[in-house]
C-alpha positions in Angstrom: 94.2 86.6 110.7 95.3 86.8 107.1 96.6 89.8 105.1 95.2 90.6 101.2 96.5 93.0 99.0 94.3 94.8 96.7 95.8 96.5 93.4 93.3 99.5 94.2 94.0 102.5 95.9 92.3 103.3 99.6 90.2 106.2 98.4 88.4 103.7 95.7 88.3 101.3 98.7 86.0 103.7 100.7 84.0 104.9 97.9 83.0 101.0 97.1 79.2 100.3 99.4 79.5 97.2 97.3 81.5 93.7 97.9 84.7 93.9 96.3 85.6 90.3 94.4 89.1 88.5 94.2 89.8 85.5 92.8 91.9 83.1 95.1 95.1 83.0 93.3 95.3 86.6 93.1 95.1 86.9 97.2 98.2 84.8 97.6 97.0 83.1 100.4 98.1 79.1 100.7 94.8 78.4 102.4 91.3 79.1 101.3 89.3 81.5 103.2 86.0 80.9 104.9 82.1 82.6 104.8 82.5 85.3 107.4 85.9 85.2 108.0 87.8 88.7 109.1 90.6 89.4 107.3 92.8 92.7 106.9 93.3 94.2 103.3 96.2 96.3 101.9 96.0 98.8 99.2 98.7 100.6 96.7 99.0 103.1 98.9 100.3 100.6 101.7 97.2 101.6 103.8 95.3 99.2 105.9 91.4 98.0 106.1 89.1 96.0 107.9 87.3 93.5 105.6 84.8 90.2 105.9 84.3 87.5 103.5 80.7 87.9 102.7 80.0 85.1 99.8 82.7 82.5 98.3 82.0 81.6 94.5 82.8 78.9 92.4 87.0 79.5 91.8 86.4 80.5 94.4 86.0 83.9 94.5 85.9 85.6 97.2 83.4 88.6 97.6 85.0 91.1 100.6 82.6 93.5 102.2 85.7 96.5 102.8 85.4 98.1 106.2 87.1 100.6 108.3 90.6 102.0 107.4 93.2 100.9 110.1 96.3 102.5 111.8 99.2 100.3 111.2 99.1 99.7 115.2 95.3 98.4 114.7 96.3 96.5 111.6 99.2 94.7 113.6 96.5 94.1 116.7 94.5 92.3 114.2 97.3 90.3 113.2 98.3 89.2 116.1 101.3 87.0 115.9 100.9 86.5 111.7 104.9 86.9 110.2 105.0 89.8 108.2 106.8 88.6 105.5 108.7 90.7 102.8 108.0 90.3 98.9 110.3 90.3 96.2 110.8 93.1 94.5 111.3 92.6 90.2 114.0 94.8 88.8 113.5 96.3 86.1 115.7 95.5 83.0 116.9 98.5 80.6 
């Protein structure tokens, strides 16, 4: 199962009845993602949520229907035997 971050925060997560859409490039994800695929998103707040691909756009863009929150043990069931993989971190310059 694949792993999106979002650059939003969890509460405006749960407060969206709406699909949320994300370009591919921004989900830095190597493959594309299919109609009705589950995936698990990530928010600024390093919390965890269910979420389905509802509709795939020209792009594409990928519209997510955002469901439950997860506990980090319900995130990593999900993700079964997926790497976790760290990202690099930019310094900042003075």
């Amino acid at each position: 199962m694949e792993v999106v971050h979002l650059p939003a925060r969890g509460r405006e997560l749960d407060e969206t009845f709406r699909p949320v859409a994300v370009h591919h490039t921004d989900t830095g994800l190597t493959r594309h993602l299919e109609r009705g695929e589950e995936i698990v998103l990530t928010d600024l707040g390093g919390d965890f949520h269910s979420a389905k691909v509802l509709l795939i756009d020209e792009g594409p863009v990928y519209h997510f229907f955002i469901g439950a929150r997860l506990s980090v043990d319900e995130a990593v069931g999900r993700m079964g035997a997926l790497p976790i993989q760290s990202r690099p971190i930019r310094s900042r310059s003075a």
